[in-house]
C-alpha positions in Angstrom: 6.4 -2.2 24.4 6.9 -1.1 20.8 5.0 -3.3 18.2 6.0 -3.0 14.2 4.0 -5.2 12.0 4.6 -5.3 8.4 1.2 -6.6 6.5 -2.3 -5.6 7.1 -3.9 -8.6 6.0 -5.6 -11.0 8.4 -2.8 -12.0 10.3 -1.4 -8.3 10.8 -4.3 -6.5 11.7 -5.6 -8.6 13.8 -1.9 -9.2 15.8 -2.5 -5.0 15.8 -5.8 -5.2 17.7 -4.5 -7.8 20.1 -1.4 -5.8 20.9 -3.2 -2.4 21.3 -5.6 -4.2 23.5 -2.6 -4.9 25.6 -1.6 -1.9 25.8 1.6 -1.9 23.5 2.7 1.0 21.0 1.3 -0.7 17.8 2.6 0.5 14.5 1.0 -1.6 11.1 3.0 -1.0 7.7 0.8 -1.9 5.3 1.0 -1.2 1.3 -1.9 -2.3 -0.4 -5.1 -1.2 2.4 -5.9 -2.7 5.1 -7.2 -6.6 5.1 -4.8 -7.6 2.7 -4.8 -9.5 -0.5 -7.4 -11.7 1.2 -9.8 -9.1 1.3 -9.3 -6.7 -2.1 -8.1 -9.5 -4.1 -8.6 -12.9 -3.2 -11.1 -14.3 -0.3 -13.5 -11.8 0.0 -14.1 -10.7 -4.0 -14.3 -15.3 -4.6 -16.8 -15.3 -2.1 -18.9 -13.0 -3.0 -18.7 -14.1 -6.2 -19.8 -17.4 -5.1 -22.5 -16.3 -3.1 -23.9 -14.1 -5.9 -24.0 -17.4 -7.9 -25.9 -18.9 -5.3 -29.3 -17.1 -7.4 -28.9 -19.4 -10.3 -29.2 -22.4 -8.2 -32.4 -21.2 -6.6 -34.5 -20.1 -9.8 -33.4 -23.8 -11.2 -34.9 -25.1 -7.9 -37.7 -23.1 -8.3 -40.4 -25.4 -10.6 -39.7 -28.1 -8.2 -41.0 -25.9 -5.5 -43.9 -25.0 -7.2 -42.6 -21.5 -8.4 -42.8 -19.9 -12.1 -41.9 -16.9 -13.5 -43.1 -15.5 -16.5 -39.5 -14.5 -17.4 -37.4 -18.0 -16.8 -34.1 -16.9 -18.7 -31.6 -15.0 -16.1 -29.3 -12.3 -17.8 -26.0 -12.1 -16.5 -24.2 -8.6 -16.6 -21.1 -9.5 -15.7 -19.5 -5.9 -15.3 -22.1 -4.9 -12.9 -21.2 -8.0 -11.1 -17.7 -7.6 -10.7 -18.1 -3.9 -10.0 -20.4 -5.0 -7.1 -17.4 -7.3 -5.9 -14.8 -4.7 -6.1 -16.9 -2.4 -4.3 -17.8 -4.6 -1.7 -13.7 -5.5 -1.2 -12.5 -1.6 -1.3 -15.1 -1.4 1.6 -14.7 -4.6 3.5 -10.8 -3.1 3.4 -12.0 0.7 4.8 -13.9 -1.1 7.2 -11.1 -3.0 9.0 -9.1 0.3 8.6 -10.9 2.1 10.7 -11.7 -0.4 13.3 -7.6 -0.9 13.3 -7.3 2.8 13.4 -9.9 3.3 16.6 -7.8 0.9 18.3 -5.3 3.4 18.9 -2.7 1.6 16.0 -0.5 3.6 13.9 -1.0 2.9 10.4 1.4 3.6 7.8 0.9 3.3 3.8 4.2 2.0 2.0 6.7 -1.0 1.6 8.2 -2.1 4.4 11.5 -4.1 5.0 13.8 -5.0 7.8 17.2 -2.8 8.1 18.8 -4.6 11.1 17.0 -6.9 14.2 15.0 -4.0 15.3 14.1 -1.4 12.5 11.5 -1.5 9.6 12.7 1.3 6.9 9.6 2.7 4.8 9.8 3.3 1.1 8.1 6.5 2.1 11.1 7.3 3.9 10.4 6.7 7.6 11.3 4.3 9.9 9.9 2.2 12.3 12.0 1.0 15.8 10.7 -1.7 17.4 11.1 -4.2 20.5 9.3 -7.1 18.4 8.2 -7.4 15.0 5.5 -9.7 13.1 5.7 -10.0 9.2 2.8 -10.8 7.6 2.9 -10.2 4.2 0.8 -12.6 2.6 1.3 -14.3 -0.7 0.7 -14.1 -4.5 -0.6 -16.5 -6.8 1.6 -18.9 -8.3 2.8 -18.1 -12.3 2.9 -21.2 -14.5 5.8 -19.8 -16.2 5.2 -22.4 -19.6 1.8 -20.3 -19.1 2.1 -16.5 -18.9 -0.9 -14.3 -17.7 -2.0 -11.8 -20.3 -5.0 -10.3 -18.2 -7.0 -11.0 -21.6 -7.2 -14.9 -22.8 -5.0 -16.2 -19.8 -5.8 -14.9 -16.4 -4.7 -16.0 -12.4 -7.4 -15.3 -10.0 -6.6 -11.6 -9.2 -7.2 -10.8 -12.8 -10.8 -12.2 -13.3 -12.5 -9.4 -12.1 -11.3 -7.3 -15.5 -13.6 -9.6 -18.0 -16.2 -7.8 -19.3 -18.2 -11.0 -20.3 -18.6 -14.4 -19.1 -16.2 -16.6 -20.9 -17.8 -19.4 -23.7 -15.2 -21.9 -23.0 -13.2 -21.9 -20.2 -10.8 -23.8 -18.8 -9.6 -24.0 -15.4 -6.0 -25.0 -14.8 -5.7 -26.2 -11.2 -8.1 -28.0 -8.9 -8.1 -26.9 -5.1 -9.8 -24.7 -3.3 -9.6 -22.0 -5.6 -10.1 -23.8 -9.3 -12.5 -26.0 -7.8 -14.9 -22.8 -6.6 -14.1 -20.6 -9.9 -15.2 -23.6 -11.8 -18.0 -23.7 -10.0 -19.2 -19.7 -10.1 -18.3 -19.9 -13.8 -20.2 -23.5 -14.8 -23.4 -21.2 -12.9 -22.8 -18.4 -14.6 -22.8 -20.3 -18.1 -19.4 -20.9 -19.0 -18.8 -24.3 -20.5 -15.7 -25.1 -17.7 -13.5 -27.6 -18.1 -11.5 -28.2 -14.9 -8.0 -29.3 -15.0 -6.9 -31.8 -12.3 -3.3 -33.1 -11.7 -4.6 -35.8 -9.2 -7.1 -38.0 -9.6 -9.9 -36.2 -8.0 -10.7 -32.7 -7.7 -10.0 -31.2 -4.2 -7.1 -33.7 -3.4 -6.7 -31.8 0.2 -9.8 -32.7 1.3 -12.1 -35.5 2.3 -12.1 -38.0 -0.4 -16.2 -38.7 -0.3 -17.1 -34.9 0.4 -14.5 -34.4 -3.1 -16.9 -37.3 -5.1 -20.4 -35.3 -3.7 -18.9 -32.3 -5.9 -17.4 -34.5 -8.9 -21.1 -35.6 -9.1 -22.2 -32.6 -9.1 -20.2 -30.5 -11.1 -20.5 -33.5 -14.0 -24.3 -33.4 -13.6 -24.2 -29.8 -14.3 -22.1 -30.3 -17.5 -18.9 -29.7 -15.9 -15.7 -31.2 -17.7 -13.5 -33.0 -15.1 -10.0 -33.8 -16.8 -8.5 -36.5 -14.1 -4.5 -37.3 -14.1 -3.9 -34.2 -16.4 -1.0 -31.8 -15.4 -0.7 -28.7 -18.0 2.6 -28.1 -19.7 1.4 -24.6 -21.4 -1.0 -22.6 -22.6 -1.1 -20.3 -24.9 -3.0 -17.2 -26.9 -4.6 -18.6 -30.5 -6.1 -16.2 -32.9 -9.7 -17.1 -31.6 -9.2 -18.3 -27.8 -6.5 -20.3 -25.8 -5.1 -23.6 -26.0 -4.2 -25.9 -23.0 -1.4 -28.6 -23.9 -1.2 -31.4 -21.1 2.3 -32.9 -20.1 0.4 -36.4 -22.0 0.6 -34.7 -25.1 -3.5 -33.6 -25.4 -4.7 -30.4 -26.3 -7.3 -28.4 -24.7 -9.1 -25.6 -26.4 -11.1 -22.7 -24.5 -11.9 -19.0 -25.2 -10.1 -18.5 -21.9 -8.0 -20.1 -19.2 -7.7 -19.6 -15.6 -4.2 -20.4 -13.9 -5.1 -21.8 -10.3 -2.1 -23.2 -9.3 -1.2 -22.3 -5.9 0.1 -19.4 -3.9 3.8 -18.4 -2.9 5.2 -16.6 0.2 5.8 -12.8 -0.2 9.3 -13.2 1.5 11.5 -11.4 -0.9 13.1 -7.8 -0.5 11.9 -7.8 3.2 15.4 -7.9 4.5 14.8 -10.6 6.5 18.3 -11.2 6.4 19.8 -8.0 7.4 17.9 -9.5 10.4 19.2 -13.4 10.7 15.7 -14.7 9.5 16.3 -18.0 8.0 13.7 -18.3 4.7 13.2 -21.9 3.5 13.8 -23.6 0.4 10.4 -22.1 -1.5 10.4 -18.7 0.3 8.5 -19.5 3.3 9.5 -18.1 6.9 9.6 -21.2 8.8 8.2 -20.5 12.5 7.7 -22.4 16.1 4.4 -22.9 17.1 4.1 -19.4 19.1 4.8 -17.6 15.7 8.7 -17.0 16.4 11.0 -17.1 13.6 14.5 -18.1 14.5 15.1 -15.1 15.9 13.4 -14.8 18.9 11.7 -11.0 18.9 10.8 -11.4 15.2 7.6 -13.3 14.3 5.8 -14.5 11.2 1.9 -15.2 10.6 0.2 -16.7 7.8 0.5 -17.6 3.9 4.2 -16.2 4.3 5.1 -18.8 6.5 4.1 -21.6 3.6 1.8 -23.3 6.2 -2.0 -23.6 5.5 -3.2 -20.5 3.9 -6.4 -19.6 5.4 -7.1 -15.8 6.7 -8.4 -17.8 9.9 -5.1 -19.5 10.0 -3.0 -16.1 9.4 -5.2 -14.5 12.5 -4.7 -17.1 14.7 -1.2 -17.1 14.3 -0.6 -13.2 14.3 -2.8 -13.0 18.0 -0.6 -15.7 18.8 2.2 -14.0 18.5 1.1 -10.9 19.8 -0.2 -13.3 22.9 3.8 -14.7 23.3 5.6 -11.5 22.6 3.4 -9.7 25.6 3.7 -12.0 28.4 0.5 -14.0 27.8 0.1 -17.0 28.5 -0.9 -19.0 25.2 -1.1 -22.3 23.8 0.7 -23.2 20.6 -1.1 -23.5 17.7 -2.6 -26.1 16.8 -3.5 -27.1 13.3 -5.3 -29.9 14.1 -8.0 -28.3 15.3 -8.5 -25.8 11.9 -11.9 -25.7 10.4 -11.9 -24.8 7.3 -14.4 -24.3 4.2 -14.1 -24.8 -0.1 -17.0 -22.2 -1.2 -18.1 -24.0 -3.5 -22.1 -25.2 -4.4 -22.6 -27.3 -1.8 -19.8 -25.7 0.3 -17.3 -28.3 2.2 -16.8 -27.5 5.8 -14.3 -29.5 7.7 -12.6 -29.1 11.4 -10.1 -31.1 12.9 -8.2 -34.3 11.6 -9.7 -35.6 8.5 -10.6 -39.6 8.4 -7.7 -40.3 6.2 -5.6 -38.1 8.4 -6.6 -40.6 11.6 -6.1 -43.5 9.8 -2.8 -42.3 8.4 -1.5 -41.6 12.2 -3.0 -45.5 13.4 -5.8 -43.9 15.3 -8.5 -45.7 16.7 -11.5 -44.1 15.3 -15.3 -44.4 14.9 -16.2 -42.4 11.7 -20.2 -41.6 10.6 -21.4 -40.6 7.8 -25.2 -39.3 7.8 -26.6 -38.5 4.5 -28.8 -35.3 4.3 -31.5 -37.4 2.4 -34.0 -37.6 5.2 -33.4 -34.8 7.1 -36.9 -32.5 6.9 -35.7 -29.1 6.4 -32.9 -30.6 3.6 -36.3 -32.2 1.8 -38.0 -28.6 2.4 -35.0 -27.2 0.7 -35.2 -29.4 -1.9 -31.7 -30.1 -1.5 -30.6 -33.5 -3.3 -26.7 -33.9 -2.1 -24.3 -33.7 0.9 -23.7 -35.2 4.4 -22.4 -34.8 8.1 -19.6 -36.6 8.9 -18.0 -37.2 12.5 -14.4 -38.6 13.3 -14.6 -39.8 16.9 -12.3 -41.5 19.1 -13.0 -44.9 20.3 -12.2 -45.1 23.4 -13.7 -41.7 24.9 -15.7 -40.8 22.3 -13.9 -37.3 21.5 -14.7 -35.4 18.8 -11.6 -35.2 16.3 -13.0 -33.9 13.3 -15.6 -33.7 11.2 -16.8 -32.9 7.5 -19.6 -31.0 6.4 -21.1 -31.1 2.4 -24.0 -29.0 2.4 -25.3 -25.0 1.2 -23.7 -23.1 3.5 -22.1 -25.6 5.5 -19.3 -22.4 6.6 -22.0 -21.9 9.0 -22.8 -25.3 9.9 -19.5 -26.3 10.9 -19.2 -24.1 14.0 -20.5 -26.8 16.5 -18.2 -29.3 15.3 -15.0 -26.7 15.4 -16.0 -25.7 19.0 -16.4 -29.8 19.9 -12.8 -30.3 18.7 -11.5 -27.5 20.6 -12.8 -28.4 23.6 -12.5 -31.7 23.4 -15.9 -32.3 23.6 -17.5 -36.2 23.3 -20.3 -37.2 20.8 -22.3 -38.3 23.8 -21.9 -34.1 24.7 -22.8 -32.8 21.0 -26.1 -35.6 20.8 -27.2 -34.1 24.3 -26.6 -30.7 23.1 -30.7 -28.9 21.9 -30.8 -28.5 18.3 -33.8 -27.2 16.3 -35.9 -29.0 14.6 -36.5 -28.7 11.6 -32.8 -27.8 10.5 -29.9 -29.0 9.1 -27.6 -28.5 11.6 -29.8 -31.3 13.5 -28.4 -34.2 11.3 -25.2 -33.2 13.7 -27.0 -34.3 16.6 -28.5 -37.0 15.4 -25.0 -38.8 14.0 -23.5 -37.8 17.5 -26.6 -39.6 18.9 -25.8 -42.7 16.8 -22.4 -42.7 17.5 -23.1 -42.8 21.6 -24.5 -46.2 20.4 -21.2 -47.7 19.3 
């Protein structure tokens, strides 16, 4: 079977390696280098970013551990830090190119779009027949059009890796995922940050007392939180940038960052020389084995306007690749998702949330153990965060659960695997952990939640 796949970001390459494990005749159009945005522009340059942070937090940690140095300031060369970051994507990206390209798939550099049901035409001039075909072509940060990028004063998160110093003032327009853990790298790098929010709370997505853990700790660290304030514009002043909210207030910065989202890269695909219905904002809307509304022709990831995760977009392009050769699959399902903000502590979360089960009427026990007395927390001197489990009731089954803790990405894995196998508190608390560790504060609420 003849496989055509236009994207190589998460959810294309790995729908490739799934289909040329399977034996089809894979072909990957891809136009940027393999991994996508998410890995040369986005996920992988933020989180490294983050991570490399990570150092100012342990030398302030370090006189309460009984460590000096002679040398207490930390100079930040910002250049050599972002060139580390763009190194690190560029070979990230080679990387999955050659694993792609020693599974036997075709790869081929240039734009691709749909000319009919069954054929991808190439801006390089070839084209590509095909018995089924996966787009997955990502997404591109949203413009705030009373806002224009200049690369300079006001940037969108692509363009932050072009500074050549770390901004005095900045200010962060937008407060998801991605403002939240900008503001963050930037606040530790030494940017007075002021952060935006259109809701009331930072991280609106995500669980509301895992969101007030990072308020707390992003005001303790000097952090301007601006609640209920949507931005009408922004613009370039002779000396900096200025912010003007929809209430009329004025912001002023050296620099702003525009975090405001992401949109689907659906346009000039041809999806509808092919019948491919595209919804209101550009999304591909799909069934829950990746189909499109026409049947051969699938769509994975931040295209579809779903949740845009890379783990999200892979799951959905193997999926499809599943479906469209005979596998047998389940659909996806996103109530079982785990995902992480990257932020200092990180917030890891699988399955429903606890407003999510109260929202749908479940009947829920929900536990929330502090990291306060757990040994190895107190050995880390590590002052904030929890474990949280959603359980149900009746059987005890893990739903979901929230994680607030340095490097809680890691930590979350137990819990994920619970909620995919439907897995009972009374399992995880019976389950070894070691000891000391913080991933034994998740046996230990398990183990109190067997006692309800």
């Amino acid at each position: 079977m003849r496989i055509a796949i236009i994207g190589g970001g998460p959810g294309g390459y790995e729908a490739a390696l799934v289909a040329a494990e399977l034996g089809a005749e894979v072909t990957v159009v891809d136009r940027s280098g393999l991994g996508g945005a998410c890995v040369l522009w986005d996920c992988v340059p933020s989180k490294t970013l983050c991570s490399t942070v990570e150092v100012v937090t342990w030398m302030e940690q370090a006189p309460s551990l009984g460590l000096t140095t002679e040398q207490p300031a930390l100079h930040i060369d910002l250049p050599t830090v972002f060139q580390r970051i763009v190194w690190l994507a560029n070979a990230q990206s080679q990387d999955v190119e050659k694993k792609v390209a020693q599974a036997g798939v075709k790869i081929v550099h240039g734009t691709g779009r749909l000319d009919g049901p069954h054929e991808i035409a190439v801006d390089n001039g070839e084209r590509i027949e095909a018995d089924a075909i996966l787009v997955a072509t990502g997404s591109s940060p949203r413009a705030l059009g009373s806002a224009p990028t200049d690369g300079k004063r006001i940037l969108d998160a692509r363009q932050v890796y072009d500074l050549k110093s770390v901004p005095e003032r900045l200010i962060v327009i937008g407060s998801g995922a991605t403002g939240a853990e900008f503001a963050h790298a930037f606040n530790r790098l030494g940017s007075a940050v002021t952060l935006v929010c259109s809701r009331d709370r930072v991280l609106p997505g995500e669980d509301a007392d895992a969101a007030r853990v990072l308020e707390e700790v992003f005001e303790r660290r000097d952090m301007t939180i601006m609640k209920q304030a949507r931005a009408a514009s922004a613009r370039v002043t002779s000396d900096g940038v200025e912010v003007e909210l929809v209430d009329g207030r004025v912001v002023e910065g050296t620099h702003a960052l525009v975090t405001v989202g992401q949109v689907p890269n659906s346009a000039d695909l041809g999806l509808e020389n092919a019948g491919v219905k595209i919804g209101s904002w550009g999304e591909v809307p799909i069934d829950g084995v990746s189909r499109t509304n026409v049947p051969h022709i699938y769509a994975a990831g931040d295209v579809t306007g779903g949740m845009m995760l890379a783990s999200v977009a892979a799951m959905q392009g193997r999926i499809a690749m599943w479906h469209a050769l005979g596998q047998a699959v389940a659909p996806f399902n996103r109530d079982e998702v785990a995902a992480t903000v990257f932020t200092d502590p990180e917030i890891a979360t699988a399955g429903i949330s606890e407003a999510a089960a109260h929202e749908r009427s479940l009947s829920v026990e929900v536990l929330t153990l502090p990291f306060a007395t757990n040994a190895r927390a107190k050995m880390v001197a590590l002052e904030d965060g929890f474990v949280k489990i959603i359980a149900a009731s009746r059987t005890g089954r893990v739903l979901g659960g929230t994680i607030v803790a340095p490097h809680a990405s890691d930590l979350i894995l137990p819990l994920s695997v619970a909620v995919h196998a439907g897995l009972s508190v009374s399992q995880l608390a019976q389950a070894f952990s070691i000891y000391p560790s913080l991933g034994g504060s998740i046996q230990e609420a398990a183990r109190r939640l067997m006692g309800r």
